[in-house]
ChimeraX commands (.cxc) that place a marker at each C-alpha (Angstrom):
marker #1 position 105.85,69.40,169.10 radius 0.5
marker #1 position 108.74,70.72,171.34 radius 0.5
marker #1 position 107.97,72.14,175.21 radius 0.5
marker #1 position 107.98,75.83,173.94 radius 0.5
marker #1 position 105.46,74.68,171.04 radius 0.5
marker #1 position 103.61,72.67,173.49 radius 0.5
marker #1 position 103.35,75.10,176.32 radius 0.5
marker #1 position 102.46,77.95,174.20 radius 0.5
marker #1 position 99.73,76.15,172.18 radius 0.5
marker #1 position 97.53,74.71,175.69 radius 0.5
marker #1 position 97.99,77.62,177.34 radius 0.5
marker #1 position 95.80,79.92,174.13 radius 0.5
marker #1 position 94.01,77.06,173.42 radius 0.5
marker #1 position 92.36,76.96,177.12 radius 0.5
marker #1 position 92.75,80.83,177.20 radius 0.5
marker #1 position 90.37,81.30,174.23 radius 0.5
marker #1 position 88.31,78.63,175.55 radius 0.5
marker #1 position 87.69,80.09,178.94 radius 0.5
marker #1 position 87.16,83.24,177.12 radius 0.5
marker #1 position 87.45,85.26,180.18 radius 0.5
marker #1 position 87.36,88.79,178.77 radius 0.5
marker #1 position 84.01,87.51,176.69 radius 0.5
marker #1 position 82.81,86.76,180.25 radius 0.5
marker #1 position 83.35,89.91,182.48 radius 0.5
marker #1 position 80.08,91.48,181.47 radius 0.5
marker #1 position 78.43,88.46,182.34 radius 0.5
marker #1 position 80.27,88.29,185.93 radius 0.5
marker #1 position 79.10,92.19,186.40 radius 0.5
marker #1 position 75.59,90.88,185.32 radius 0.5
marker #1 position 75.54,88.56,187.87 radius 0.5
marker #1 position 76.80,90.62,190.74 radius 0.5
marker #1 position 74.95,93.81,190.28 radius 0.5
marker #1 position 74.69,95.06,194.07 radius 0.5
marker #1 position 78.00,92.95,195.06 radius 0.5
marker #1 position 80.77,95.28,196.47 radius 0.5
marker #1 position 84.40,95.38,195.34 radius 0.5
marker #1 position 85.18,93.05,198.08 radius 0.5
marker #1 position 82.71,90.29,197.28 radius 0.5
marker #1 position 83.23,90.07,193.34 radius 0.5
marker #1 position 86.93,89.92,194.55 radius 0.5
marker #1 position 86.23,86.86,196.92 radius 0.5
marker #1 position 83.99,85.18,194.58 radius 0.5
marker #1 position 86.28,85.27,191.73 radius 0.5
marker #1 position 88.81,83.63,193.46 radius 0.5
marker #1 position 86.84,80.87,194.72 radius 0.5
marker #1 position 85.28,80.60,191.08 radius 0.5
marker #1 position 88.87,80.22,189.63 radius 0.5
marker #1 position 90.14,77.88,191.96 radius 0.5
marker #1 position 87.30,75.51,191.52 radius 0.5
marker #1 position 87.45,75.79,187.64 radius 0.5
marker #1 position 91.50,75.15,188.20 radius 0.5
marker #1 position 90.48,71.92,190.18 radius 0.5
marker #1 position 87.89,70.40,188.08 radius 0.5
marker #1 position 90.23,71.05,184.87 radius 0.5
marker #1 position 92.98,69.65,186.42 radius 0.5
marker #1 position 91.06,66.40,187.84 radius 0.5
marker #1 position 89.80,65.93,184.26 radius 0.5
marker #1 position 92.89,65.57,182.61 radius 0.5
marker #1 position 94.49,63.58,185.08 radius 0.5
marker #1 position 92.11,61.13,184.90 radius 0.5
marker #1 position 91.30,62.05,181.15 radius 0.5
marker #1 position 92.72,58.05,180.29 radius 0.5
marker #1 position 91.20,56.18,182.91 radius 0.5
marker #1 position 88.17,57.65,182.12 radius 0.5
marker #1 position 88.95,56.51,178.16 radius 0.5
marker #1 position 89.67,53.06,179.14 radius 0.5
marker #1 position 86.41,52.65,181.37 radius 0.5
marker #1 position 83.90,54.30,178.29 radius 0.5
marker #1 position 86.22,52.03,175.31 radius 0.5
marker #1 position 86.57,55.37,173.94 radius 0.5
marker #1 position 89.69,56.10,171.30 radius 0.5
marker #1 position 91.05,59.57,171.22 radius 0.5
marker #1 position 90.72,60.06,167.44 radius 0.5
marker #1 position 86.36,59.62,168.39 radius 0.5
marker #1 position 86.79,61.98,171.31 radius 0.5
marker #1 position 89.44,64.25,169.79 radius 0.5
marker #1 position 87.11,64.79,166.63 radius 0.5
marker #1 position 84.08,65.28,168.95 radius 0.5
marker #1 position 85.70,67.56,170.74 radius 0.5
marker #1 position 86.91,69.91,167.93 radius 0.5
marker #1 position 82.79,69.93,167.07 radius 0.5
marker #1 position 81.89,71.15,170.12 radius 0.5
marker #1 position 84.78,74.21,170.36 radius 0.5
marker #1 position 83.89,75.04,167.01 radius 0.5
marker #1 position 80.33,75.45,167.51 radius 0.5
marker #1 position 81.76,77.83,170.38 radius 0.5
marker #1 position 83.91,79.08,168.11 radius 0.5
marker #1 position 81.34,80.59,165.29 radius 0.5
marker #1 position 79.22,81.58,168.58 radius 0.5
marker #1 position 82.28,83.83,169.39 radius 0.5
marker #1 position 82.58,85.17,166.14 radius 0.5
marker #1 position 79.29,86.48,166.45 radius 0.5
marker #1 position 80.24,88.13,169.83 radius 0.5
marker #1 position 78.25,85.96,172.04 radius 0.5
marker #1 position 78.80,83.43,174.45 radius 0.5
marker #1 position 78.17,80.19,173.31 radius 0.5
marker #1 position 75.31,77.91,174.79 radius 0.5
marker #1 position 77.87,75.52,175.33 radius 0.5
marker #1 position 79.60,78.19,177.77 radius 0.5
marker #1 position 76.87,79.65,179.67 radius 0.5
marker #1 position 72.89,79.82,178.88 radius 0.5
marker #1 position 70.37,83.19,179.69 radius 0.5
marker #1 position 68.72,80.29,182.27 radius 0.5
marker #1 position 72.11,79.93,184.00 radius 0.5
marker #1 position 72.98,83.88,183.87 radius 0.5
marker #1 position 69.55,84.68,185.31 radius 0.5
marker #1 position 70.01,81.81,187.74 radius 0.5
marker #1 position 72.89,83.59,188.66 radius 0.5
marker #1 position 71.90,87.17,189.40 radius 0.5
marker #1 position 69.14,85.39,191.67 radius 0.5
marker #1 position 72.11,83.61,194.10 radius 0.5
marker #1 position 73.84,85.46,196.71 radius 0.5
marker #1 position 77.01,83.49,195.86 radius 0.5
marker #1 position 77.73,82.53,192.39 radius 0.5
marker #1 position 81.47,81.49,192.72 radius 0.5
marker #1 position 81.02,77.74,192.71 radius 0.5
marker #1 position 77.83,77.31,190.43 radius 0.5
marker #1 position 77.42,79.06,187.42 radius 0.5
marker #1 position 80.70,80.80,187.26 radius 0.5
marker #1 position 82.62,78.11,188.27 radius 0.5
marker #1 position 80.96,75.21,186.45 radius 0.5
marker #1 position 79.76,75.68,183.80 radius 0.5
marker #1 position 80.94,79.02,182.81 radius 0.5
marker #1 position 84.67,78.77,183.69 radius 0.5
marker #1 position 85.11,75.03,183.60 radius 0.5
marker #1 position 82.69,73.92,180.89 radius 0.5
marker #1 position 82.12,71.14,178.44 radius 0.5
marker #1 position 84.09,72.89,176.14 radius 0.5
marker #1 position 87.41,73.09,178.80 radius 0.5
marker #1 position 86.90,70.57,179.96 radius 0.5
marker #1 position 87.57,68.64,176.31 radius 0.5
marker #1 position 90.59,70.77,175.47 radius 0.5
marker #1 position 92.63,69.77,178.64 radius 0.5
marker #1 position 91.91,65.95,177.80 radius 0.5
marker #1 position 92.80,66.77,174.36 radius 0.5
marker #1 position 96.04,68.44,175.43 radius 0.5
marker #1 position 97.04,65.73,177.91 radius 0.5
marker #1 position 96.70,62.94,175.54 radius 0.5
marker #1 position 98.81,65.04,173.11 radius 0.5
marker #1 position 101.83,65.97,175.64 radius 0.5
marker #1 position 104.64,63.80,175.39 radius 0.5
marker #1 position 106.45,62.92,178.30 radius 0.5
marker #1 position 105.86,64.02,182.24 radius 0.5
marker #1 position 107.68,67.40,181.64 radius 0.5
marker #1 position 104.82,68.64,178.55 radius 0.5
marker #1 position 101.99,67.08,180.77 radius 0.5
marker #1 position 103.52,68.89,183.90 radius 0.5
marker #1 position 103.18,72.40,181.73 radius 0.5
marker #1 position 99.87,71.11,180.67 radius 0.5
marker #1 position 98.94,71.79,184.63 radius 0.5
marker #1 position 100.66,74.81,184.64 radius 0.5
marker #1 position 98.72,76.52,181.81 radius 0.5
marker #1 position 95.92,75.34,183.52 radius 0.5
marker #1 position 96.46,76.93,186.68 radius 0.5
marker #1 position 98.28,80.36,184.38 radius 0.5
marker #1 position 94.88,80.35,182.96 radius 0.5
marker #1 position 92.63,80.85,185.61 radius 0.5
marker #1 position 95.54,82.78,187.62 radius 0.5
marker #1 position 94.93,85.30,183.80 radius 0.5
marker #1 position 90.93,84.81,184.33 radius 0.5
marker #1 position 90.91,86.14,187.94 radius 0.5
marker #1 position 92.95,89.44,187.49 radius 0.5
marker #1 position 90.81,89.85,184.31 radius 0.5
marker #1 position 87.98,89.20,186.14 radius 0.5
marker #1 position 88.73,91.93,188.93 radius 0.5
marker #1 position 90.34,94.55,186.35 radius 0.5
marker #1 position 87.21,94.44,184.49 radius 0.5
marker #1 position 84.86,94.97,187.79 radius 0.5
marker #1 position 86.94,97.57,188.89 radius 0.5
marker #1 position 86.40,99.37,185.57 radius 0.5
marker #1 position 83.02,98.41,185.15 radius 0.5
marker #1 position 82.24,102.40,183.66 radius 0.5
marker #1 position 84.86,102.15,181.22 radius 0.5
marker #1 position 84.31,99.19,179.93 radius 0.5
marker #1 position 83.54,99.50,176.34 radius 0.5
marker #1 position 81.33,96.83,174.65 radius 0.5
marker #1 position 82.91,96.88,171.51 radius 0.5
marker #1 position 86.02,96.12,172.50 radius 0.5
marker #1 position 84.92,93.73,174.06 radius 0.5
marker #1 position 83.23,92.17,170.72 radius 0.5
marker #1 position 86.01,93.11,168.82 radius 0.5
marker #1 position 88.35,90.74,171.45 radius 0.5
marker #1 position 85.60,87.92,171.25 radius 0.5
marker #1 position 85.97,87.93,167.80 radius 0.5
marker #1 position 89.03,87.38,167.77 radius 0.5
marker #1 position 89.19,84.97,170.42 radius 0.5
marker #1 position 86.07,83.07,168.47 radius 0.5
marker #1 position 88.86,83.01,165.10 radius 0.5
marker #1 position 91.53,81.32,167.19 radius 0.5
marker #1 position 89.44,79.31,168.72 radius 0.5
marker #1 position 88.06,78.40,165.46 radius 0.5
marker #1 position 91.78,77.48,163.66 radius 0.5
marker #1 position 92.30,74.91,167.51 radius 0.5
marker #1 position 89.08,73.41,166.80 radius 0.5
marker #1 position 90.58,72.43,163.39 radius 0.5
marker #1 position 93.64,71.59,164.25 radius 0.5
marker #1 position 92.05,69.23,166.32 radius 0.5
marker #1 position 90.18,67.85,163.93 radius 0.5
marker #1 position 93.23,67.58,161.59 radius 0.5
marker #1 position 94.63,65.61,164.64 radius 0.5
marker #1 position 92.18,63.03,165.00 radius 0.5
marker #1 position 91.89,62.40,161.59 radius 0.5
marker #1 position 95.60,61.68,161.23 radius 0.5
marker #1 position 95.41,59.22,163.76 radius 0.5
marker #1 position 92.11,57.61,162.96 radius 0.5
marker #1 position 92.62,54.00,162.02 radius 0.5
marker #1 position 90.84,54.20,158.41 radius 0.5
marker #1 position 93.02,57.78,157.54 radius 0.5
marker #1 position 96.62,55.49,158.91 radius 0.5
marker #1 position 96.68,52.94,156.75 radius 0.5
marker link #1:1,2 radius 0.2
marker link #1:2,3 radius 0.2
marker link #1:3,4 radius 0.2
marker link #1:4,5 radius 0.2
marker link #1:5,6 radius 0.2
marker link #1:6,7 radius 0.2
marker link #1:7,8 radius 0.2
marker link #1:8,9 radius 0.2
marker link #1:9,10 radius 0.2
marker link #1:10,11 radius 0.2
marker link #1:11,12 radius 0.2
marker link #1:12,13 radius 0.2
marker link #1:13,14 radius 0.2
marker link #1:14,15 radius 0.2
marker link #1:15,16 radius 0.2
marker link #1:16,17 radius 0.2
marker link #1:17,18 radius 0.2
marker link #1:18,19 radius 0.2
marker link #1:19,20 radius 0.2
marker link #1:20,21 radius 0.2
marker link #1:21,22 radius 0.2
marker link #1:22,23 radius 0.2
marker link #1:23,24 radius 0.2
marker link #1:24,25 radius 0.2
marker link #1:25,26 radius 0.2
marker link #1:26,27 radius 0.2
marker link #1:27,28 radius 0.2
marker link #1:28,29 radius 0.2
marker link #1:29,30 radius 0.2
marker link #1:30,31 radius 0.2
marker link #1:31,32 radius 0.2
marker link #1:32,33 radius 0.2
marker link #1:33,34 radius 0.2
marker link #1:34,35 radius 0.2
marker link #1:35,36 radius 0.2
marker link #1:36,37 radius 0.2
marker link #1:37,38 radius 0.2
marker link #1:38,39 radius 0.2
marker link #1:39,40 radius 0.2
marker link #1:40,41 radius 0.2
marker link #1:41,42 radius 0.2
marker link #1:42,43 radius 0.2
marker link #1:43,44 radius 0.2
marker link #1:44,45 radius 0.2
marker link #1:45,46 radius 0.2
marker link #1:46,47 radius 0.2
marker link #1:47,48 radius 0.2
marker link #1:48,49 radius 0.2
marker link #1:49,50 radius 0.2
marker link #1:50,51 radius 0.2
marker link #1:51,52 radius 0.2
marker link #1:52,53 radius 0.2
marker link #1:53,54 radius 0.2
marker link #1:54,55 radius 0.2
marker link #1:55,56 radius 0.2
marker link #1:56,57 radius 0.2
marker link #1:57,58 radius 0.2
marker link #1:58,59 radius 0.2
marker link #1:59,60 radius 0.2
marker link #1:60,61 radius 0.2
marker link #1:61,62 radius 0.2
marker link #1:62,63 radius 0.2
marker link #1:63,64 radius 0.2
marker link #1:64,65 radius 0.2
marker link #1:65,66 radius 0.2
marker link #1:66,67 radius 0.2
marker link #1:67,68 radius 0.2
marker link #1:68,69 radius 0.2
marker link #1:69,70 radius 0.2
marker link #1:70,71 radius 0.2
marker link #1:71,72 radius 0.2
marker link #1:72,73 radius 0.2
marker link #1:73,74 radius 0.2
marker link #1:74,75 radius 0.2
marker link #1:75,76 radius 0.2
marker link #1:76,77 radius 0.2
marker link #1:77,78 radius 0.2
marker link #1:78,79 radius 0.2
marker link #1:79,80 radius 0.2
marker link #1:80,81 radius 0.2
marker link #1:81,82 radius 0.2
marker link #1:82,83 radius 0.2
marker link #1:83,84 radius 0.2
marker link #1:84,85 radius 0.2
marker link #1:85,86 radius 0.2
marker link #1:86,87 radius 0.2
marker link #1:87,88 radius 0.2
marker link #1:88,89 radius 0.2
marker link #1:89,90 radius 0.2
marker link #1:90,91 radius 0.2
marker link #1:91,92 radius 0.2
marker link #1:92,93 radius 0.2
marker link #1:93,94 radius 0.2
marker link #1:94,95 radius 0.2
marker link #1:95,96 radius 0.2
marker link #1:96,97 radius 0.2
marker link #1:97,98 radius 0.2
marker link #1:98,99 radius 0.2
marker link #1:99,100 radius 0.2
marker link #1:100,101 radius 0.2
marker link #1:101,102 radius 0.2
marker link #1:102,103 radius 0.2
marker link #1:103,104 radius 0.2
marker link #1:104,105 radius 0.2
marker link #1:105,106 radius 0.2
marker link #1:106,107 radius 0.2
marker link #1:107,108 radius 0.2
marker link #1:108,109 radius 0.2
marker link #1:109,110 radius 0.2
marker link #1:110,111 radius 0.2
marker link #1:111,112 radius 0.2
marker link #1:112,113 radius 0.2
marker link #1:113,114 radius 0.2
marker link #1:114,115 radius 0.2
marker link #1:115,116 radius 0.2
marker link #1:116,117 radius 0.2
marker link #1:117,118 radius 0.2
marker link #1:118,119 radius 0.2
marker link #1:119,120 radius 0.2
marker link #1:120,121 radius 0.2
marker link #1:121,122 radius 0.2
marker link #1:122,123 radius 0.2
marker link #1:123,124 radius 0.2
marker link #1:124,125 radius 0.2
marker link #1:125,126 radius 0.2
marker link #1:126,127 radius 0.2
marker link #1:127,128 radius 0.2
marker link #1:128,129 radius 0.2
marker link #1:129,130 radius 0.2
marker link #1:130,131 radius 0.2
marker link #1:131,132 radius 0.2
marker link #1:132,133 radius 0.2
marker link #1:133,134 radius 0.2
marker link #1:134,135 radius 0.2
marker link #1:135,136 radius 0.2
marker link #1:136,137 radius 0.2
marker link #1:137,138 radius 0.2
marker link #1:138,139 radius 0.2
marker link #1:139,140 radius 0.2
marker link #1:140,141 radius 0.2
marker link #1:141,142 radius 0.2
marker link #1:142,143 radius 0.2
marker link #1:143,144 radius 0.2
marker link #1:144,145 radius 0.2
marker link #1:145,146 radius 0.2
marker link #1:146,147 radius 0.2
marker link #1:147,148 radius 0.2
marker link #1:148,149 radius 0.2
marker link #1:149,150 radius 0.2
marker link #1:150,151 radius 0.2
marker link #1:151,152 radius 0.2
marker link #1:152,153 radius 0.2
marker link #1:153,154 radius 0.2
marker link #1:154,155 radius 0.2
marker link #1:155,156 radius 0.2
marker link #1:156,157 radius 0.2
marker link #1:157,158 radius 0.2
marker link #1:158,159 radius 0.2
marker link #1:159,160 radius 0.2
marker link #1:160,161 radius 0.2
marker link #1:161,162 radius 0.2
marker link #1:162,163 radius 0.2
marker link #1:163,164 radius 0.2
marker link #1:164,165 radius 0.2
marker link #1:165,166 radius 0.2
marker link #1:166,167 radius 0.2
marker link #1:167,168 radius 0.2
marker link #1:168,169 radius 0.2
marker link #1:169,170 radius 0.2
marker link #1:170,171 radius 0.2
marker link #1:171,172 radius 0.2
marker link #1:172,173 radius 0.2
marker link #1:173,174 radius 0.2
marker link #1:174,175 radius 0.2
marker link #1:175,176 radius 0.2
marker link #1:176,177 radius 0.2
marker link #1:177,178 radius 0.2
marker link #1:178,179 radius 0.2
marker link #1:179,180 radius 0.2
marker link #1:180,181 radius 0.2
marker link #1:181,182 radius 0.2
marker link #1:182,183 radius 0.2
marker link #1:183,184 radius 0.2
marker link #1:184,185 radius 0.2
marker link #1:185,186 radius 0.2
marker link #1:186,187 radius 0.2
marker link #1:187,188 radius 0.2
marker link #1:188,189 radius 0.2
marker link #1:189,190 radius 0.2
marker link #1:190,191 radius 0.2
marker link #1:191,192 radius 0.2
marker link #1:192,193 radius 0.2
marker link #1:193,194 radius 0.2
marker link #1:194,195 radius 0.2
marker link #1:195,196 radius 0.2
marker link #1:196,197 radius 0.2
marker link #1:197,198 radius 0.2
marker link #1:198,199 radius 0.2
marker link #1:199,200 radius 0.2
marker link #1:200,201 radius 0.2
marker link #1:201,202 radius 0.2
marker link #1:202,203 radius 0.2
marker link #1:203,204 radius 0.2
marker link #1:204,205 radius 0.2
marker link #1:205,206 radius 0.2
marker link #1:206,207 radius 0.2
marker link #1:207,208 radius 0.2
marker link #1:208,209 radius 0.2
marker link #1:209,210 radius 0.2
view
């Protein structure tokens, strides 16, 4: 997989992930008597935080592979599980349990502040994420394709912030069917990764090599 390849597939795979446009009527939820100002402020510190904790993850995504005697083929495969059980959740226009659940939504709307915790983690930077970047690190090859690999992650939540703020802004014109229409078809790419994935790990599984 070339750099253009490369850059292009980690940047939709943890855009469809992240699913940020799936998320905005969630954020609104959340932040019913917030001003302008404050859904500005906590958006930013949620995206920053998601940004770190991705980017922590897959630099340590082999160290933490050594320590647990995992292979990637076990946690590549496991991973593509989990995104497509988010996946067929997204097809269904919903946010996947995975994602986000009512208990952490309601949660929430009860907090003054809900940039670092649930909008953050687990909503932003969730199990989910937080499996594609060490997917995508261990498949970069070379510094340069792992140094994009922290560029689409930062790109990413750069994207989810001014989506994030466009869609508070417009909160009366936001129509919820395009916004299931875009889930959907964020839940079908999602769906083909998730494969891909597992197509991946199989390939390299001892047992499929020989």
């Amino acid at each position: 997989m070339g750099l253009l390849e490369y850059t292009v597939f980690a940047f939709s795979s943890l855009f469809v992930i992240v699913d940020p446009v799936g998320l905005v009527p969630v954020f609104i939820a959340m932040t019913p008597t917030d001003s302008h100002a404050a859904r500005v402020r906590m958006a930013r510190i949620a995206c920053l935080v998601a940004a770190g904790v991705l980017m922590i993850f897959a630099a340590a995504g082999n160290w933490i592979f050594r320590v647990m005697g995992i292979t990637l083929p076990a946690f590549q495969l496991a991973g593509s599980v989990l995104l497509l059980r988010i996946a067929l959740d997204m097809l269904y226009a919903k946010r996947s349990g995975a994602q986000q659940t009512e208990e952490e939504v309601e949660a929430g709307a009860a907090k003054d502040d809900i940039a670092i915790a649930p909008l953050g983690v687990p909503m932003l930077a969730g199990p989910g994420a937080i499996s594609s970047s060490l997917i995508l690190l261990n498949q970069a090859k070379g510094p340069v394709q792992t140094g994009m690999l922290f560029a689409c992650i930062l790109a990413v939540c750069l994207a989810t912030y001014v989506i994030l703020i466009i869609g508070a802004r417009a909160t009366h014109r936001l129509s919820p069917l395009a916004v299931k229409l875009v889930t959907r078809l964020m839940g079908l790419l999602l769906a083909a990764v998730a494969v891909q994935f597992a197509f991946d790990a199989l390939a390299k599984a001892p047992f499929f090599a020989h």
